[in-house]
C-alpha positions, 0 to 999 in steps of 0.5 A, spaced: 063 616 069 070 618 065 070 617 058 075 616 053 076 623 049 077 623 042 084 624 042 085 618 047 088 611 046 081 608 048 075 609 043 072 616 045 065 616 048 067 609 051 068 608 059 075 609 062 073 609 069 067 609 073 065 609 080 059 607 083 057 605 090 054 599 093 051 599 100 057 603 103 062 601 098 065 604 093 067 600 087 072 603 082 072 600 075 076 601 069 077 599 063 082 598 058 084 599 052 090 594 051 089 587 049 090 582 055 092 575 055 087 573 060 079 575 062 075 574 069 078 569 073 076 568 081 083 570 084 078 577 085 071 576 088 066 580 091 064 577 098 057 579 100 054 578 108 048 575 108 043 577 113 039 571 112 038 564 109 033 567 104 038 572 102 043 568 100 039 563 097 036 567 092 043 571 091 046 564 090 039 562 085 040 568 081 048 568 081 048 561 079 044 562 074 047 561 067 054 562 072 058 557 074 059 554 082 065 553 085 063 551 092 056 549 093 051 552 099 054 549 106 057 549 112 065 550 111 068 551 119 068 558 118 061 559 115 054 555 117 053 557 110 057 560 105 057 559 096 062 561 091 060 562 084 062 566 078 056 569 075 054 568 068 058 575 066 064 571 070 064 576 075 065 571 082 062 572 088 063 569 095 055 569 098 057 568 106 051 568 111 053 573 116 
């Protein structure tokens, strides 16, 4: 994590950048402290393969959960299972079954 310092346009102490990893992903998040015209949108998803049914079923559950569904669980030719869904931080997620 790096943090904002006292002499920086952001607000000291807060995050300007993080990287984390999830599975074998690295995710680097940054925040800014410009005010922007627009918030989360879909255009930029994570996508997640599942390994199993009940996996994406629960991932779909809690994700879906307060969250918006912008495709529901089904088969779309190119997935015998697949759901797109903003969570209720507004992060969108596309759930596949591998």
């Amino acid at each position: 994590i790096e943090r904002y310092d006292p002499d920086a346009v952001g607000v000291a102490g807060s995050v300007k950048r993080a990287r984390l990893r999830l599975a074998s992903f690295d995710l680097i998040c940054i925040d800014s402290p410009v005010q922007h015209a627009f918030s989360f949108t879909p255009s930029i998803s994570l996508w997640v393969d599942c390994a199993d049914e009940a996996e994406i079923d629960r991932l779909f559950a809690v994700f879906s959960e307060k969250g918006k569904v912008m495709m529901p669980l089904g088969e779309y030719g190119w997935s015998r299972k697949f759901g797109w869904v903003g969570d209720r931080f507004g992060i969108s997620w596309q759930l596949n079954l591998a």
